[in-house]
C-alpha angles and dihedrals in degrees: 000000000000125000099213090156101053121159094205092116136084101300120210132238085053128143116258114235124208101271082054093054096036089055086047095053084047089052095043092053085044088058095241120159120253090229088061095048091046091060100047096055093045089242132128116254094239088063087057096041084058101044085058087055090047104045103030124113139194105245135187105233110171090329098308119110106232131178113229141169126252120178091199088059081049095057090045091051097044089049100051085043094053076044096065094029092094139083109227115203115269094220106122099036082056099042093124089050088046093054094047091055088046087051097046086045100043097044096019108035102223122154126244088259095049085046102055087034086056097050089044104053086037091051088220092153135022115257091253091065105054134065128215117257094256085061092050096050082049099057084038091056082050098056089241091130122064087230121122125223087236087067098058106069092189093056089051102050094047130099115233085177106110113217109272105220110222125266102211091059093167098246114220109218144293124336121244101251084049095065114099112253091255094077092063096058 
């Protein structure tokens, strides 16, 4: 059988690392076009045309402000901005909310969703200390929460096994490319 739609090459849509920037900077003071250098590094233009806004700085060249581009100001600029692309997690800022849901579920037996309905429609906490149910079956999953699956009766009862589908499928017949050339005259 032949691959002719392999995806072993240089795939798109991908980050640029140092060595990329640093041989666009070269290119850009060599008066290159973005569209060349596009091409030789298997990017999109637009990535490029990024790169140049993020990386580019306002320099004094002979008394005259320029704006040029620096891939180590690039690199600066991409790493503080991976640095802020992520949610941390909010549980140390909500710990009194925290403690009131392990209360209501431990006495009371609610469940996380009553919990966080309950705190909602009763306006108990500000929204900016709370967090939404998912988020707190995921610190849950974690092991974040002192709460105990056993506390919880709907994560017990329920199954976590995923349906197995059978190995003896009865199979119905040949398939098509199988068939010997005759049938098709």
């Amino acid at each position: 059988m032949d691959y002719t739609n392999h995806n072993t090459t240089l795939r798109t849509n991908k980050h640029l690392n140092f060595e990329e920037r640093f041989y666009v900077e070269k290119r850009i003071a060599a008066g290159d076009s973005v569209t060349a250098i596009a091409t030789v590094l298997g990017r999109s233009r637009t990535t490029i045309y990024t790169e140049l806004k993020r990386g580019s700085v306002i320099q004094i060249r002979q008394g005259k402000a320029r704006l040029v581009y620096l891939a180590d100001s690039g690199q600066l600029t991409y790493e503080q901005q991976c640095r802020g692309s992520f949610n941390t997690m909010k549980l140390g800022s909500i710990e009194s909310f925290i403690l009131w849901v392990e209360e209501k579920v431990f006495k009371e037996h609610w469940s996380f969703d009553a919990a966080v309905g309950y705190a909602k429609r009763q306006r108990i906490f500000a929204r900016n200390e709370m967090v939404c149910t998912k988020t707190l079956y995921n610190y849950f999953h974690q092991g974040l929460l002192g709460v105990k699956a056993i506390d919880l009766p709907l994560v017990i009862r329920r199954s976590l096994r995923k349906s197995v589908s059978s190995k003896y499928k009865r199979e119905l017949g040949k398939s098509i490319e199988l068939h010997d050339a005759t049938i098709e005259t």
